[in-house]
N, C-alpha and C positions, 0 to 999 in steps of 0.2 A: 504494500500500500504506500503510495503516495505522500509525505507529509508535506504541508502545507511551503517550506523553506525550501524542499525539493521542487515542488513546481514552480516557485519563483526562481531559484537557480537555474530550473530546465528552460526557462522563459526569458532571463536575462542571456542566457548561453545561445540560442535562437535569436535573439537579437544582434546579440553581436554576430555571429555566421553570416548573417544575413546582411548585415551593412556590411562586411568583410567582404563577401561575396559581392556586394555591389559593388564596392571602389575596384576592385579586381576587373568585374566584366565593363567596367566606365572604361577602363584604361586599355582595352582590347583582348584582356585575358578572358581565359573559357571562352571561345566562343562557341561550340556545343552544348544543347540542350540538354544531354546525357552526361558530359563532363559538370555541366555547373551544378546540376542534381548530384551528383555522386560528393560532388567536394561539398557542397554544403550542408549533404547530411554527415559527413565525415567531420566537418570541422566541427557539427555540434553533437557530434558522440562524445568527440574530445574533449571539448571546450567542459561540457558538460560534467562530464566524469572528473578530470580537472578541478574544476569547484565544485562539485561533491565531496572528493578526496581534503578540498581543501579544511581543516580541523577550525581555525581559529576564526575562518569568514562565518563558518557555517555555524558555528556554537555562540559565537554575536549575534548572529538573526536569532537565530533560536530563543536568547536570551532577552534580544527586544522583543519578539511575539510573543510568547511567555510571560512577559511583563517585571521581571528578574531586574529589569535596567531601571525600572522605574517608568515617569513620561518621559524621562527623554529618550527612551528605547524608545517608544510611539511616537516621537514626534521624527527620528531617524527609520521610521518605519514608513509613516506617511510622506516622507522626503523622498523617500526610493521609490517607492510607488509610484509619486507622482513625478520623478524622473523620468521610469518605466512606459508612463502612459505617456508622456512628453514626444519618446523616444518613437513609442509604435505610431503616435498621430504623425510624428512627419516623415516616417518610413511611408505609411501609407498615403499623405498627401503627395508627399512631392519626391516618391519612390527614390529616394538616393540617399543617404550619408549628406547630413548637413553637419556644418562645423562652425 
């Protein structure tokens, strides 16, 4: 089962692959439809398992959701989140990596 730190890690890990993946195909790489699919579930296998493994990121979140940190775990909780959603609104508006 799923815990809730894990799907945000699986979710931030997918984001980044996927701006990765964009600056990549901007600049002429993959140009195959088969290659840019393969590498961008590959990068977030990695990405992902990567910050899974990672101990000290993962046991912070844990400890702001859990509410261990106090509010300002919550208030460093709603910060990322609404980083998170920041990030997917202008992936999906203006389909690229903005900087």
């Amino acid at each position: 089962m799923i815990t809730s730190i894990e799907f945000l890690i699986y979710i931030g890990a997918a984001f980044a692959s996927t701006s990765l993946i964009g600056a990549i195909a901007s600049n002429g790489g993959l140009s195959g439809n088969l290659t840019r699919t393969i590498t961008g579930g590959s990068l977030t296998v990695v990405s992902s398992n990567f910050l899974i493994g990672y101990a000290n990121m993962e046991s912070f979140l844990s400890a702001s959701i859990n509410g261990s940190l106090g509010f300002s775990g919550y208030i460093f909780i709603g910060g990322l989140s609404a980083l998170l959603i920041t990030w997917a609104g202008n992936l999906i508006e203006y389909k690229r990596l903005i900087l």
